[in-house]
C-alpha positions in Angstrom: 0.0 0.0 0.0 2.3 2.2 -0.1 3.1 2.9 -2.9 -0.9 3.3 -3.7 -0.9 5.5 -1.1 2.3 7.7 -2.9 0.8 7.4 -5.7 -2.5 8.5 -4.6 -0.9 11.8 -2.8 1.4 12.7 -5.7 -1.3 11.9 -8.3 -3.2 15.4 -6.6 -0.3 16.7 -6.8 1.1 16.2 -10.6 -3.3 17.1 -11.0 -2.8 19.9 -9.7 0.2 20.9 -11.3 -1.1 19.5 -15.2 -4.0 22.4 -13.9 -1.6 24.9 -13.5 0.8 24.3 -16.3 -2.6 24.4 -17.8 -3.5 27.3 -16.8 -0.5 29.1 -18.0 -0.6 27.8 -21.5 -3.9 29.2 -21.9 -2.6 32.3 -20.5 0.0 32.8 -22.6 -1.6 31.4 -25.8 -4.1 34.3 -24.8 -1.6 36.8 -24.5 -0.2 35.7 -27.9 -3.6 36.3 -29.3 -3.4 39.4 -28.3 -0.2 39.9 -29.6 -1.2 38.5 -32.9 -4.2 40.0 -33.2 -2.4 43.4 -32.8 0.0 42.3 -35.0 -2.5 41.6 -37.9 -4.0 45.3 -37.2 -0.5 46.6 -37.3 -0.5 44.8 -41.0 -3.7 46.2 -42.1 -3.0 50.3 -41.1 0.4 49.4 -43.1 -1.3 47.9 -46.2 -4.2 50.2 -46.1 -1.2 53.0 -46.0 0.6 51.5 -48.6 -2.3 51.3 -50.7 -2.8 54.8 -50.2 0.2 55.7 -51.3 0.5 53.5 -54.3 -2.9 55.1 -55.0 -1.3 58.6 -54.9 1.4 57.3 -57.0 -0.8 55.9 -59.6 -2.5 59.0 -59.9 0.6 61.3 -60.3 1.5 59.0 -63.0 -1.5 58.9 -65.0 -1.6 62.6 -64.8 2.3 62.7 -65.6 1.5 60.4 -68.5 -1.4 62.8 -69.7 0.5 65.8 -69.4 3.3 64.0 -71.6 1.1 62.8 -74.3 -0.5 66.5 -74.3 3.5 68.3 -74.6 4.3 65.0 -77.6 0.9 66.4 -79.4 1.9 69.9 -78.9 5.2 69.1 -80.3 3.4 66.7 -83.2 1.5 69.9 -83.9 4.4 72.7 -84.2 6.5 70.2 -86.3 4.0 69.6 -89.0 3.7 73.6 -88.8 7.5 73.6 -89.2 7.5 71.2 -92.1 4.8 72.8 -93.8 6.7 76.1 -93.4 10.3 74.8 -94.6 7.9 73.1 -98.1 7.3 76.6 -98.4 10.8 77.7 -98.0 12.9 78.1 -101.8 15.3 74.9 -102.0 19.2 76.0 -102.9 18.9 75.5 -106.7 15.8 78.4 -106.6 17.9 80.6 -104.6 21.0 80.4 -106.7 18.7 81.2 -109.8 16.5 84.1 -108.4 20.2 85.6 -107.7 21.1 84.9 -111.1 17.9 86.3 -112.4 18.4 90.0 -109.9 22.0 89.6 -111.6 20.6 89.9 -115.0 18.1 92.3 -113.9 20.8 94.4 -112.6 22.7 94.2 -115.8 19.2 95.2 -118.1 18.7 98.2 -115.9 22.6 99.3 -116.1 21.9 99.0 -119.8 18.8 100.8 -119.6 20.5 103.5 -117.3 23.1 104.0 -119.9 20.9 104.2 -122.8 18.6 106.4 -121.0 21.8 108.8 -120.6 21.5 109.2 -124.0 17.7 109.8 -124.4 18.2 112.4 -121.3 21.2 114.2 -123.1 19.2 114.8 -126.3 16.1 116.0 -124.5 18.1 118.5 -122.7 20.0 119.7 -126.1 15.9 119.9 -127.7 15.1 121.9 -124.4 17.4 124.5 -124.6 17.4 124.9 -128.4 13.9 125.7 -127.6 14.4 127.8 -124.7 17.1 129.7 -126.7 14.7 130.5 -130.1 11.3 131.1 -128.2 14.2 134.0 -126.5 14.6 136.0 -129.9 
C-alpha cells in the first residue's frame, strides 16, 4: 500500500500541477492572441497605408503620362507647322537662280541707265534749243 498511497498523494499533486501548467498555456496562448491579433492590425494600417500611397502614385503618373502625351501632341502639332513652313521655303537651286535672275536684272537696268543717258542728253539739247529760239 504504499506505494498506492504515494501514488495517490502525488497523483493530486502532478493534477494539480497538469492544472496549472494548464493554466499558463492558456494564458500565454491568450496573451499571444493578443499579440497577434495586434500584429495583424499593425499589418492592415500598413497595407491600407501603402495602398494609399501606391494610390497617390498611380495618380501622379496617369496625370504625368497625360501631361506627356499632351507636350508630344503639342510638339506633333508645331513640327507639321515647321515642315509645312520649310515646303514653303525656296530649295538652294531656286535661290541660286532668283540671284542669277536679280543679276541679270541688274545688268538690263545698267543697260537701260546707260541708254537712257543718251535719251536724257538729247532731250536736254531739244530743251534748250527751244528755250534759246522762243528767246529771240
Amino acid at each position: 500500500m504504499d506505494v498506492l498511497d504515494l501514488v495517490l498523494r502525488a497523483g493530486g499533486l502532478i493534477v494539480s500541477l497538469v492544472a496549472i501548467g494548464v493554466s499558463i498555456a492558456v494564458y500565454r496562448a491568450g496573451a499571444r492572441r493578443k499579440e497577434l491579433d495586434a500584429l495583424k492590425e499593425d499589418i492592415k494600417d500598413v497595407a491600407d497605408e501603402t495602398g494609399k500611397a501606391v494610390g497617390a502614385v498611380a495618380h501622379d503618373l496617369a496625370e504625368h503620362k497625360d501631361a506627356g502625351q499632351n507636350s508630344r501632341a503639342e510638339l506633333r502639332e508645331r513640327l507639321v507647322m515647321v515642315e509645312q513652313h520649310l515646303a514653303q521655303m525656296p530649295d538652294r537651286d531656286l535661290v541660286h537662280k532668283l540671284a542669277l535672275d536679280v543679276t541679270e536684272i541688274r545688268g538690263a537696268i545698267n543697260t537701260q541707265g546707260e541708254a537712257l543717258k543718251g535719251v536724257a542728253a538729247t532731250s536736254r539739247r531739244v530743251e534748250e534749243f527751244l528755250l534759246q529760239r522762243g528767246g529771240k
